[in-house]
N, CA, C and O of each residue as an XYZ file, in Angstrom:
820
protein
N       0.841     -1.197      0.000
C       0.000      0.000      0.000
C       0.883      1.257      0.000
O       1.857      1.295      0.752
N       0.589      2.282     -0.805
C       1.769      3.420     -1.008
C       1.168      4.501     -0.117
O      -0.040      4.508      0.123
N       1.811      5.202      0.261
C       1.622      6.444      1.153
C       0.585      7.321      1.416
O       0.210      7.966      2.395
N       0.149      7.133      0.030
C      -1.174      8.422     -0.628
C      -2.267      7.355     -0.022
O      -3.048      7.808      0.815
N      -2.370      6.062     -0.360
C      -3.640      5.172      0.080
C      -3.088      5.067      1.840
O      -4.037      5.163      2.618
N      -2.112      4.939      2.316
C      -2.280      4.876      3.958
C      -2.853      6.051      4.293
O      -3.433      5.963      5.375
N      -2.941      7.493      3.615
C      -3.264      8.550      4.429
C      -4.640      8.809      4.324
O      -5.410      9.229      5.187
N      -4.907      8.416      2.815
C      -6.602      8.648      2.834
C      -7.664      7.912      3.813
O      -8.720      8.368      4.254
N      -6.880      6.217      4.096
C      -7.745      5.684      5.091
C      -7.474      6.200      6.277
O      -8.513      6.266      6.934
N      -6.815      6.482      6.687
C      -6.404      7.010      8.245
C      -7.241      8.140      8.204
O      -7.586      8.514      9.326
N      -7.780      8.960      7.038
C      -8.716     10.007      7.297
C     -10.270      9.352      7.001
O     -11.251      9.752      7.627
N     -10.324      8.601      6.264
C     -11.695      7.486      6.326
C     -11.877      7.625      7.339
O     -12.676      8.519      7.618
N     -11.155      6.711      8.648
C     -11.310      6.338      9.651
C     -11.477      7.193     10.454
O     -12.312      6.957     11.327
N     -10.747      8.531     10.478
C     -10.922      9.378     11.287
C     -12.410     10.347     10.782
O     -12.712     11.027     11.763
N     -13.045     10.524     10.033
C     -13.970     11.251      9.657
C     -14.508     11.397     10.901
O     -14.230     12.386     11.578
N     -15.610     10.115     11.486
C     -16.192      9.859     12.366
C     -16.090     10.999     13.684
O     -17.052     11.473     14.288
N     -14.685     11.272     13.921
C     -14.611     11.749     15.231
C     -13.548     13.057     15.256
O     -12.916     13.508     16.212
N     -13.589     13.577     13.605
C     -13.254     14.529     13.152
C     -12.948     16.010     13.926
O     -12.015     16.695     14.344
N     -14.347     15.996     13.813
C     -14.592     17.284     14.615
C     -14.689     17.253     15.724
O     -14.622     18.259     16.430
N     -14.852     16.217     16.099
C     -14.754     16.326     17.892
C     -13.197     16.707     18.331
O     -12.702     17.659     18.935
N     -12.622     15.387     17.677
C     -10.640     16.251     17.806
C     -10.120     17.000     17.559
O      -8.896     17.078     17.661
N     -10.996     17.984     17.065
C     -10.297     19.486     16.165
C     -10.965     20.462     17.429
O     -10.633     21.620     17.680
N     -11.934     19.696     18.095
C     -13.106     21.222     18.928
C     -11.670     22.068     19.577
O     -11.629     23.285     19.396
N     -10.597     21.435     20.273
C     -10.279     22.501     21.007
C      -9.515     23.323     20.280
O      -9.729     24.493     20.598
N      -8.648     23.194     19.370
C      -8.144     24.358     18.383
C      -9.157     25.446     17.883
O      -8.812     26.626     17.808
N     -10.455     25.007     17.531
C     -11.876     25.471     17.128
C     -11.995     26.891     17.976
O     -12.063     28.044     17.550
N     -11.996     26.261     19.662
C     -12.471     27.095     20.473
C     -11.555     27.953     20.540
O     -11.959     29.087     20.797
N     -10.046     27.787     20.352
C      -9.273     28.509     20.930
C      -8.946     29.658     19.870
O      -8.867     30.825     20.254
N      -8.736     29.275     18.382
C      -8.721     30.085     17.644
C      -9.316     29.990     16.375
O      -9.944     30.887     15.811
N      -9.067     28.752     15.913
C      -8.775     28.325     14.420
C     -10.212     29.125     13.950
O     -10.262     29.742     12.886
N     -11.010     29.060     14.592
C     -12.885     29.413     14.018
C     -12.632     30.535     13.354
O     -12.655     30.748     12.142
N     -12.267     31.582     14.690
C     -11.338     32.934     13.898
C     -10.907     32.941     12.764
O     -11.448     33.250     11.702
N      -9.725     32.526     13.043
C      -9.279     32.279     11.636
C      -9.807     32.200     10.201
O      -9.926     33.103      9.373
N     -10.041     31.134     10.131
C     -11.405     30.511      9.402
C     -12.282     31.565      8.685
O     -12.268     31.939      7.513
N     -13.208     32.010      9.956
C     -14.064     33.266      9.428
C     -13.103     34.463      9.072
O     -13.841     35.304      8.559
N     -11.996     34.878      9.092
C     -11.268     35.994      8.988
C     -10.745     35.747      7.098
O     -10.982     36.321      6.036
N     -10.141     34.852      7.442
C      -9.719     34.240      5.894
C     -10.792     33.932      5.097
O     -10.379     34.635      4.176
N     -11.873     33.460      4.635
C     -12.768     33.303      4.120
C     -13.490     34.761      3.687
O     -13.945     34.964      2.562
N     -13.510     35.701      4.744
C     -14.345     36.537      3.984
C     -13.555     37.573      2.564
O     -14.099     38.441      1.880
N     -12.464     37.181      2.518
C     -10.714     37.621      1.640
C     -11.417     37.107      0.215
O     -11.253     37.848     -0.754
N     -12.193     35.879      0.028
C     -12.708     34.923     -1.083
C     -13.227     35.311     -2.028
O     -14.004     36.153     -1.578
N     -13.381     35.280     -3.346
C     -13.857     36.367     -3.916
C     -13.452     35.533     -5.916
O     -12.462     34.964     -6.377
N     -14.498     35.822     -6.373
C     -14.753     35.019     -7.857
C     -14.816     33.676     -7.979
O     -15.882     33.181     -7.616
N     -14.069     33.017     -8.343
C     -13.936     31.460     -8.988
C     -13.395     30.965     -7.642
O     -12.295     31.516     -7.604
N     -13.534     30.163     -6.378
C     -12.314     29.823     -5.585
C     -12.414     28.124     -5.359
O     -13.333     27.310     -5.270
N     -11.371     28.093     -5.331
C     -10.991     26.171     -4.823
C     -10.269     26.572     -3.549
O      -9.445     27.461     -3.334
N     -10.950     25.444     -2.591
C     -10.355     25.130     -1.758
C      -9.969     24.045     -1.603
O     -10.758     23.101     -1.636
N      -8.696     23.880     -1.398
C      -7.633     22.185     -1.359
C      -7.884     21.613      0.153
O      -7.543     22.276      1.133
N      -8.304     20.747      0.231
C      -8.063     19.468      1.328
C      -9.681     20.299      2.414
O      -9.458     20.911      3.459
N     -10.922     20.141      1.938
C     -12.335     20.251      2.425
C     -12.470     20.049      4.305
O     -12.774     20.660      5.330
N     -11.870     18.384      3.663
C     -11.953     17.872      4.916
C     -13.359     17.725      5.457
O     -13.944     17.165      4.529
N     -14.057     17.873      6.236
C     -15.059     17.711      6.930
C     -16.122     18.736      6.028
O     -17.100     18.393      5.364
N     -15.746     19.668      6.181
C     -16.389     21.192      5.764
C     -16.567     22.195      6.668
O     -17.504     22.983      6.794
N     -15.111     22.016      7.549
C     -15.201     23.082      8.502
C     -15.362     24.461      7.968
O     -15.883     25.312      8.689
N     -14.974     24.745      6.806
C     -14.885     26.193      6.315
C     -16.310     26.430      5.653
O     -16.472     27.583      5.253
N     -17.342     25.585      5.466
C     -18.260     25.663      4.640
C     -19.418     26.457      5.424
O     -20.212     26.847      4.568
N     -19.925     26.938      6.978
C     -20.369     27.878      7.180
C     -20.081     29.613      7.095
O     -20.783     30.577      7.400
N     -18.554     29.471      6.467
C     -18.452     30.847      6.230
C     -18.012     31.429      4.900
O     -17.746     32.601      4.634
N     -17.990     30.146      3.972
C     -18.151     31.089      2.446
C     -18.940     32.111      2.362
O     -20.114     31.892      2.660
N     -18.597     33.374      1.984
C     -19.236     34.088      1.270
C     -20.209     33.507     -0.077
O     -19.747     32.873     -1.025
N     -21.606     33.880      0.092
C     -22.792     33.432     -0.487
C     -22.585     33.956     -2.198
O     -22.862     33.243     -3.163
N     -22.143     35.092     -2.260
C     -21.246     35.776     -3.977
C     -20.675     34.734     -4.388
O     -20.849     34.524     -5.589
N     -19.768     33.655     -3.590
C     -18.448     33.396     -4.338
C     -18.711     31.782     -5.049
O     -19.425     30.946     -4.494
N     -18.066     31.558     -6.236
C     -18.407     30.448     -6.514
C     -17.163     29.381     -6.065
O     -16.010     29.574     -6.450
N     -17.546     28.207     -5.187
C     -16.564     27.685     -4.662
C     -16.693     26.233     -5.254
O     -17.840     25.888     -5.537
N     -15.646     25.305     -5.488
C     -14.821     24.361     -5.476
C     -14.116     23.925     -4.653
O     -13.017     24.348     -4.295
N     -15.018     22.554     -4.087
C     -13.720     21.903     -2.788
C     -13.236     20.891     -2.699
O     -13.853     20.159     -1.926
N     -12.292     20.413     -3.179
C     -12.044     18.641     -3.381
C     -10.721     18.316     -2.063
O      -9.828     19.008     -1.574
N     -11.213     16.859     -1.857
C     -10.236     16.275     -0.666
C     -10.243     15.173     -1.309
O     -11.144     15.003     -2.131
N      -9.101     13.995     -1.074
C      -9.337     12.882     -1.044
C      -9.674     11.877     -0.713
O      -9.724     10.776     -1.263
N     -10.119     12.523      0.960
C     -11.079     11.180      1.516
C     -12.729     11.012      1.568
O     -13.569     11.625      2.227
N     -12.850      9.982      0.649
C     -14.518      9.947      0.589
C     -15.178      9.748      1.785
O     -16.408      9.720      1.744
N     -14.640      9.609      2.796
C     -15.828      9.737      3.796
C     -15.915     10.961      4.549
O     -17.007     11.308      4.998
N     -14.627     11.820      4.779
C     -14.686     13.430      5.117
C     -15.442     14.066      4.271
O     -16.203     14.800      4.903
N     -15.655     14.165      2.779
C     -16.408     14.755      1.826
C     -17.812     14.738      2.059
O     -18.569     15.631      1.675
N     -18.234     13.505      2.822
C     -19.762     12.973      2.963
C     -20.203     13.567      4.043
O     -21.411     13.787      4.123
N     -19.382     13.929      5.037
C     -19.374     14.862      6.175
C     -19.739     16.213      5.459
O     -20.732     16.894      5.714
N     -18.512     16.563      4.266
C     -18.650     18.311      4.288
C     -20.233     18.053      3.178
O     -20.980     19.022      3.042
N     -20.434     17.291      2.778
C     -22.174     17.367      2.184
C     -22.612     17.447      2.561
O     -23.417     18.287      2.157
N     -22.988     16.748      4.098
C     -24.285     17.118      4.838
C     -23.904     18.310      5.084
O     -24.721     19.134      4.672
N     -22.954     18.777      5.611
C     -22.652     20.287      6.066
C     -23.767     21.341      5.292
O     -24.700     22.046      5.678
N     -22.930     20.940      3.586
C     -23.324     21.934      2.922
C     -24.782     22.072      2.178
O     -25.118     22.956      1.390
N     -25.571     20.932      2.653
C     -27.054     20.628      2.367
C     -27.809     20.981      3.683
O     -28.980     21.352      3.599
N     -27.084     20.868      5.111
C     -27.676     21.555      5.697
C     -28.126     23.240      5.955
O     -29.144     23.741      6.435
N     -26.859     23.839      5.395
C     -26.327     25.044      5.360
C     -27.142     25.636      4.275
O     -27.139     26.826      3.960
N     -27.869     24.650      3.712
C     -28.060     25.515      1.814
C     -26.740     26.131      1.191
O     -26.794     27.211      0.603
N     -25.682     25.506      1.313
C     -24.825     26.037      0.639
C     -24.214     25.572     -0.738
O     -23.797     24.436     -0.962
N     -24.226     26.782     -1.755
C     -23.817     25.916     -3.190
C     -22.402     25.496     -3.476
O     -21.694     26.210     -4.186
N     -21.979     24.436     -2.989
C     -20.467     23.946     -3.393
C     -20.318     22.785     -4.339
O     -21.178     21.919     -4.186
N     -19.486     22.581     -5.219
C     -19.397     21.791     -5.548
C     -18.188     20.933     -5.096
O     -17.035     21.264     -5.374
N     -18.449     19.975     -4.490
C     -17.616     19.245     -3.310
C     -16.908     17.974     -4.400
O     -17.848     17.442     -4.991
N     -15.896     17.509     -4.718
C     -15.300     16.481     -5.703
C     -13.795     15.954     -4.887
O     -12.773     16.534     -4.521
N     -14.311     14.508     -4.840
C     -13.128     13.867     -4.417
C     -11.926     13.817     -5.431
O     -11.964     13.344     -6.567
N     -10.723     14.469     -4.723
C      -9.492     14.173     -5.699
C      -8.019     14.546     -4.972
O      -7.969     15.144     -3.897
N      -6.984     14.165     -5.617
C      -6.091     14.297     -4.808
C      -5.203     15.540     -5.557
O      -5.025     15.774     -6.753
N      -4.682     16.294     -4.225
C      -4.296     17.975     -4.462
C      -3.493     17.751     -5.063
O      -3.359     18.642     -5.903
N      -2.605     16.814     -5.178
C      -0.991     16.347     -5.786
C      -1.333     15.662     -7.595
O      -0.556     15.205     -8.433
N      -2.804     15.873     -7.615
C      -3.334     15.242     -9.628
C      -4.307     16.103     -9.605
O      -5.358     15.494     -9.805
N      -4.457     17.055     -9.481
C      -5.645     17.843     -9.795
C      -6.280     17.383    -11.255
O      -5.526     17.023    -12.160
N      -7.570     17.416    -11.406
C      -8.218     17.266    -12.686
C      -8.236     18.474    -13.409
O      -8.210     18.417    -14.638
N      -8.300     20.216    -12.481
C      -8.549     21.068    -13.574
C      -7.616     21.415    -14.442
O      -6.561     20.792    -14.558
N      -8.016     22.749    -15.332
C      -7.537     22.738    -16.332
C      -6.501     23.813    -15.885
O      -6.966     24.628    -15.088
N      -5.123     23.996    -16.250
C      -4.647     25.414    -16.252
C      -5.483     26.816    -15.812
O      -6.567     27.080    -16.332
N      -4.891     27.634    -14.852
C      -5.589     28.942    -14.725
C      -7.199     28.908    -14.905
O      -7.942     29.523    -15.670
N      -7.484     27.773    -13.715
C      -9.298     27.782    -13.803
C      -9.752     28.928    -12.692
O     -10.851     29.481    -12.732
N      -8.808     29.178    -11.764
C      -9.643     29.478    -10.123
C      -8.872     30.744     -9.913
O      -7.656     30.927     -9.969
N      -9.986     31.695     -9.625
C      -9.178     33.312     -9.444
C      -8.493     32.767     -7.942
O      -7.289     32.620     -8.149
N      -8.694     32.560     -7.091
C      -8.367     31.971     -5.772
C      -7.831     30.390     -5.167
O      -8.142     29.247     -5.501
N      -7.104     30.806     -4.364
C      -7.273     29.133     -3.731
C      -7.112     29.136     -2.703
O      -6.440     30.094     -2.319
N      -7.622     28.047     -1.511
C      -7.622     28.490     -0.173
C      -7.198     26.596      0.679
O      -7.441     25.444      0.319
N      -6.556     27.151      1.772
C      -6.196     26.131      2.103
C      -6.235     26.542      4.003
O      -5.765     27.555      4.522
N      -6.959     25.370      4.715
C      -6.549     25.377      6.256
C      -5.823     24.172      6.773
O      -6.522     23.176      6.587
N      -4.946     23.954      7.218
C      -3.908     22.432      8.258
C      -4.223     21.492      6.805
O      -4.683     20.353      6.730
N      -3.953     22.078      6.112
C      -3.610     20.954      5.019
C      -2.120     20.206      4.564
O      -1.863     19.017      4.378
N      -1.336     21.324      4.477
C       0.155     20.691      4.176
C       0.811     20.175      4.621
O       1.985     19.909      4.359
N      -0.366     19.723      6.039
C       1.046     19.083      6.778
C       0.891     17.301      6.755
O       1.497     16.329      7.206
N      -0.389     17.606      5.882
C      -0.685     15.948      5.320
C      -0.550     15.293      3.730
O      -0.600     14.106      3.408
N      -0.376     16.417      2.921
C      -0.078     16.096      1.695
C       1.487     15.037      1.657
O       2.595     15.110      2.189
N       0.918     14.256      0.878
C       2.849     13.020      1.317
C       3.438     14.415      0.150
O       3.774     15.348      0.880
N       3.551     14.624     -0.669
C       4.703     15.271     -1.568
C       4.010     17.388     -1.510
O       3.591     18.061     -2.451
N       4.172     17.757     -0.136
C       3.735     18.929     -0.653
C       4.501     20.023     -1.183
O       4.064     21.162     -1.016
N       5.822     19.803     -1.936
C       5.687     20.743     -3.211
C       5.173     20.496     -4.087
O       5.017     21.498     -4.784
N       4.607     19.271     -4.673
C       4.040     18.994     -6.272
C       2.523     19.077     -5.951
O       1.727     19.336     -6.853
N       2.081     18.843     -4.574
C       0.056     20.101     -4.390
C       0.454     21.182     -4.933
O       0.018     21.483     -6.044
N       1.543     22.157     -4.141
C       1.420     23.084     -3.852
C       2.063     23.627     -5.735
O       1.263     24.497     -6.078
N       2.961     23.445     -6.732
C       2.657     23.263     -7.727
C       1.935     23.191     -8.590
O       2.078     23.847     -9.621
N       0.544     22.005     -8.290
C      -0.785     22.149     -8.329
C      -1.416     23.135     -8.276
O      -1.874     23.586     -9.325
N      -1.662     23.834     -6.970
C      -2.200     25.004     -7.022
C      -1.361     26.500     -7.859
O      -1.825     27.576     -8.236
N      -0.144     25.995     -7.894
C       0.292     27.398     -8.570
C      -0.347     26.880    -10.127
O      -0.734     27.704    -10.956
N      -0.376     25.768    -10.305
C      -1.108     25.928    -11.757
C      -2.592     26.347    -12.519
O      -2.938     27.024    -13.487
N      -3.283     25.459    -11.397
C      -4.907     25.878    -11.656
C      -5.348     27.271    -11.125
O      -6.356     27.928    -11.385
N      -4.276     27.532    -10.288
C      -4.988     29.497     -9.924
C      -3.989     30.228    -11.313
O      -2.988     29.752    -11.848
N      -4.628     31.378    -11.574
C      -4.857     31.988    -12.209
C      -3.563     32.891    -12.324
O      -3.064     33.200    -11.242
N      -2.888     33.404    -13.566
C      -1.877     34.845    -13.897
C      -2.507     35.851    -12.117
O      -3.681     36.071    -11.819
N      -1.515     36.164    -11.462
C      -1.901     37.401    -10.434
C      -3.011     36.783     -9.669
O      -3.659     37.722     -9.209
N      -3.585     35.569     -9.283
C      -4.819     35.234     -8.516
C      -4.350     35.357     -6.994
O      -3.199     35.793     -6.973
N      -4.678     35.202     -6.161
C      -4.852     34.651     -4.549
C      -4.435     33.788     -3.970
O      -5.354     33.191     -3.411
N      -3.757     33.482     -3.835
C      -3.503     31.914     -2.466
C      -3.500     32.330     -1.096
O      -2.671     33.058     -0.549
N      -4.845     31.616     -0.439
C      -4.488     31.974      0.868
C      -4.237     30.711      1.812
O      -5.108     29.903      1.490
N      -3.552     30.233      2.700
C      -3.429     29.440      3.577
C      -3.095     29.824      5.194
O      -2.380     30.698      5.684
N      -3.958     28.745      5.811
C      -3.165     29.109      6.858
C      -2.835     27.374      7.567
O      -3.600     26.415      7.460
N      -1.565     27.388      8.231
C      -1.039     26.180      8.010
C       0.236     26.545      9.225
O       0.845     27.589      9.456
N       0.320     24.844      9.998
C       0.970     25.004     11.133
C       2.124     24.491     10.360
O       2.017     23.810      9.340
N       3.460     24.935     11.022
C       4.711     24.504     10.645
C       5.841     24.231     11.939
O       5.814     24.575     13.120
N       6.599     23.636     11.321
C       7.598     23.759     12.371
C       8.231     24.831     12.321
O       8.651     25.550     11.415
N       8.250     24.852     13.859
C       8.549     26.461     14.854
C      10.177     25.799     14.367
O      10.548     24.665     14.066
N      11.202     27.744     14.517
C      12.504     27.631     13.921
C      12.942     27.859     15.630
O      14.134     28.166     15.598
N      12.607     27.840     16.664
C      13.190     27.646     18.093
C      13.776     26.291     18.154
O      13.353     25.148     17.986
N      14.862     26.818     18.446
C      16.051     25.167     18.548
C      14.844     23.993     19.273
O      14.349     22.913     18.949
N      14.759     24.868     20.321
C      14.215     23.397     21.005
C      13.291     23.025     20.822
O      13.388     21.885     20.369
N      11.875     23.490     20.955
C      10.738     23.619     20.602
C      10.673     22.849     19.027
O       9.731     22.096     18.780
N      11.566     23.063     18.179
C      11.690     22.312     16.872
C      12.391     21.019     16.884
O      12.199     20.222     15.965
N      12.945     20.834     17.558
C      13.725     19.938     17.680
C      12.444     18.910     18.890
O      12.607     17.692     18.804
N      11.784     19.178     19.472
C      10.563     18.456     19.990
C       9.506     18.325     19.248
O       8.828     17.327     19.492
N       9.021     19.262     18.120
C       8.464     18.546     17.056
C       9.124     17.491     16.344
O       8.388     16.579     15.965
N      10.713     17.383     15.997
C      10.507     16.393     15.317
C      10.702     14.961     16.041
O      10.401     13.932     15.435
N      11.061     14.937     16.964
C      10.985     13.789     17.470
C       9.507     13.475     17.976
O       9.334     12.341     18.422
N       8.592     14.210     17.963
C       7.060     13.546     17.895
C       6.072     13.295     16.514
O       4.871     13.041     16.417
N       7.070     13.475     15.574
C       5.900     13.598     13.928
C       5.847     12.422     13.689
O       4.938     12.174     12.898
N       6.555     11.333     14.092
C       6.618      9.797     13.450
C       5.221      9.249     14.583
O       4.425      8.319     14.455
N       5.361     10.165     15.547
C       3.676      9.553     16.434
C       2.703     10.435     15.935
O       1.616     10.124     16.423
N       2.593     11.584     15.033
C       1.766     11.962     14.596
C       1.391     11.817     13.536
O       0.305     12.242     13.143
N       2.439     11.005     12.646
C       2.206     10.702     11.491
C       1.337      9.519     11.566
O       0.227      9.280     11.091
N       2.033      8.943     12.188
C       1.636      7.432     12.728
C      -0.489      7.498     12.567
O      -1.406      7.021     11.898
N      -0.232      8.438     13.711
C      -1.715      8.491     14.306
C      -2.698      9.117     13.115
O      -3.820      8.645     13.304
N      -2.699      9.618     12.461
C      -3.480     10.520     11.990
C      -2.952     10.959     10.436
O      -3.806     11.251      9.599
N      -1.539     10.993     10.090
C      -1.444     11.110      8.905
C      -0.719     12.682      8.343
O      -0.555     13.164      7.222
N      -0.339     13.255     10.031
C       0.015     15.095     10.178
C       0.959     14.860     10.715
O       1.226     14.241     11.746
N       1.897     15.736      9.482
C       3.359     16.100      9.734
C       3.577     17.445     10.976
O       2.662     18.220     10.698
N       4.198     17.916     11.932
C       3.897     18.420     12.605
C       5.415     19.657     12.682
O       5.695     20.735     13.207
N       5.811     19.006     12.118
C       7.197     19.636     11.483
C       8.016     20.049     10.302
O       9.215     20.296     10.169
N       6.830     20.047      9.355
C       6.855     20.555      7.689
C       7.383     22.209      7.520
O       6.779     23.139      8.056
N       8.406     22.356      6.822
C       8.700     23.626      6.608
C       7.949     24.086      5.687
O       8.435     24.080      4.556
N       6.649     24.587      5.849
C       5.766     25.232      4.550
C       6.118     26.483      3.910
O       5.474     26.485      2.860
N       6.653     27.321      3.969
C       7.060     28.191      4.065
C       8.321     28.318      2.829
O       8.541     29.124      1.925
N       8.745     27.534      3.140
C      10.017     26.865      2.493
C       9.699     26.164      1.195
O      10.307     26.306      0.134
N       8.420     25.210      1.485
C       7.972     24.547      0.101
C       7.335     25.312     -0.344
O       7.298     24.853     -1.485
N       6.824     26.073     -0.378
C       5.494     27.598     -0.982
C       7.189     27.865     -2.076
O       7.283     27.539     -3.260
N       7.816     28.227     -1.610
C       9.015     28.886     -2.184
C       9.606     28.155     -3.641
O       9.908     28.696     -4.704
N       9.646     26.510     -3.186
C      10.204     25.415     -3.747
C       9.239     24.913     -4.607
O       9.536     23.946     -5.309
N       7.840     25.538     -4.688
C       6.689     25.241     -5.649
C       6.848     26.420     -6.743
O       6.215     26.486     -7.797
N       7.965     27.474     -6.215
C       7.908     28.372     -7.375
C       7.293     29.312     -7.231
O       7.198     29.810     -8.353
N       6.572     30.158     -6.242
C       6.052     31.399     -5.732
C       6.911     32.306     -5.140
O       7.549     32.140     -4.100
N       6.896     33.049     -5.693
C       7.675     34.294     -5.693
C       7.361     35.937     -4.511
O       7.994     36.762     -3.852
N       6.410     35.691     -4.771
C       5.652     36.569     -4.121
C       4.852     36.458     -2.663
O       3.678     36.120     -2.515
N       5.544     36.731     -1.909
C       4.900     35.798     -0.366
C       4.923     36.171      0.737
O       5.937     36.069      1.427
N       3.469     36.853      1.292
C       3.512     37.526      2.821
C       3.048     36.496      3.340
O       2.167     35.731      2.947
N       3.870     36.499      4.532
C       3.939     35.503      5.804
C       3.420     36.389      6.712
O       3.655     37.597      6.720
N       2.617     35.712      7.585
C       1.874     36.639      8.690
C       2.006     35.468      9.957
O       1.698     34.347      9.552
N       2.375     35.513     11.302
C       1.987     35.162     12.331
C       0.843     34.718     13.085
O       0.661     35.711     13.789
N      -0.014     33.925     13.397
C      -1.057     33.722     13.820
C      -0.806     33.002     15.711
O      -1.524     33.355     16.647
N      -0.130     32.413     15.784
C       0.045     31.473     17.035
C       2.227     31.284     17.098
O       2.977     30.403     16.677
N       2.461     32.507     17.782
C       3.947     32.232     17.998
C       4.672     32.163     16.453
O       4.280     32.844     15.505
N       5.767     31.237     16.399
C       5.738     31.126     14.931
C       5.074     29.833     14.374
O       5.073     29.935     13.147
N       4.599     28.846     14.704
C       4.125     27.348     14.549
C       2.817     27.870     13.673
O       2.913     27.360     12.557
N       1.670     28.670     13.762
C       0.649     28.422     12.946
C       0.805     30.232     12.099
O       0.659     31.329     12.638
N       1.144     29.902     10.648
C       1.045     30.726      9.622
C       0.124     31.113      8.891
O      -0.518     30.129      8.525
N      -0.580     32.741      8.181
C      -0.937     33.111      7.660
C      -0.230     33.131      6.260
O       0.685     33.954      6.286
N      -0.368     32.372      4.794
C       0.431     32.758      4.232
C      -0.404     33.411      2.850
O      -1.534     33.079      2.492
N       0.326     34.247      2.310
C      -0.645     35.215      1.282
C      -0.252     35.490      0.305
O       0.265     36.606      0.247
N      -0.284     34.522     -1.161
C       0.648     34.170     -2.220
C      -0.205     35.199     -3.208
O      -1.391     35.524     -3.149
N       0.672     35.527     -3.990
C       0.394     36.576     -5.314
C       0.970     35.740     -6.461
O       2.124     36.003     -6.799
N       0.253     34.676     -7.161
C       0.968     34.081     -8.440
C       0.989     34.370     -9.202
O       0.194     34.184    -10.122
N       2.247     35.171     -9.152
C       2.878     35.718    -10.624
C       3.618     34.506    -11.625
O       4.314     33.589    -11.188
N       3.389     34.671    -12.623
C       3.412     33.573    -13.436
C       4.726     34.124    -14.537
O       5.092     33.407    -15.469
């Protein structure tokens, strides 16, 4: 079994109890977040890695959105979401690292705690520099490993139990791969110490 199929079931499996393991980040900030970044959204937008459909109560009702993940049973989660919500998404299982669209489809693209589960995330993040658009949007926000000796150096000796568990790298230099995908253009913003990033790509092409 290759990497890409261990991670999608480990999120199968986890669908179930999804959101219950996310509540306390929820409470503490991420919701914020969430609603802060989302209302930024604006024309054509994809969002990479759905997940449940935590972000799907705060699309803006204007915007036309696109959300694909690769695990079919998180997706079935963000449907009811978005049938409860009346919300118009078009929700499509696929993986961020093969996108189906076409070149320069999506004025936007949006991403939350996604990269730290993609197995190859410069060739997503590639991905997305392709299907967004000449000058479009990338917004993410995404935990990384903190550059404090120690504090980093204690992430990585716990990512092989977080990988393990769940399928999240906890010590991914994103920041670094945004760069190594070929984006040029890149405000970094602070959200939580240095570990959880605002990042705010301009793809110049």
């Amino acid at each position: 079994m290759d990497n890409n199929e261990k991670i999608r079931r480990r999120y199968d499996r986890a669908s179930r109890v999804y959101d219950i393991l996310e509540q306390p980040m929820e409470a503490m900030s991420l919701k914020k977040w969430r609603l802060e970044a989302t209302q930024d959204l604006k024309g054509k937008v994809l969002e990479v890695g759905v997940g449940t459909g935590k972000n799907i109560p705060y699309y803006p009702d204007d915007v036309e959105i696109t959300a694909i993940d690769f695990s079919e049973k998180m997706l079935e989660k963000a449907k009811e979401k978005a049938k409860i919500l009346n919300k118009q998404v078009q929700l499509i299982q696929m993986d961020a690292q093969n996108m189906d669209f076409a070149d320069n489809t999506f004025d936007m693209v949006f991403t939350t705690c996604v990269f730290c589960s993609v197995p190859d995330p410069v060739k997503g993040l590639k991905e997305i520099r392709r299907v967004c658009k000449p000058n479009g949007k990338i917004i993410m926000i995404e935990h990384v490993r903190s550059e404090r000796k120690v504090l980093g150096l204690i992430m990585d000796v716990f990512n092989p139990l977080t990988v393990n568990l769940w399928g999240a790298n906890i010590n991914r230099r994103t920041v670094e791969n945004v760069q190594k995908a070929g984006f040029t253009k890149v405000n970094v913003i602070n959200l939580t110490g240095d570990i959880v990033k605002k990042i705010i790509i301009t793809n110049e092409k």
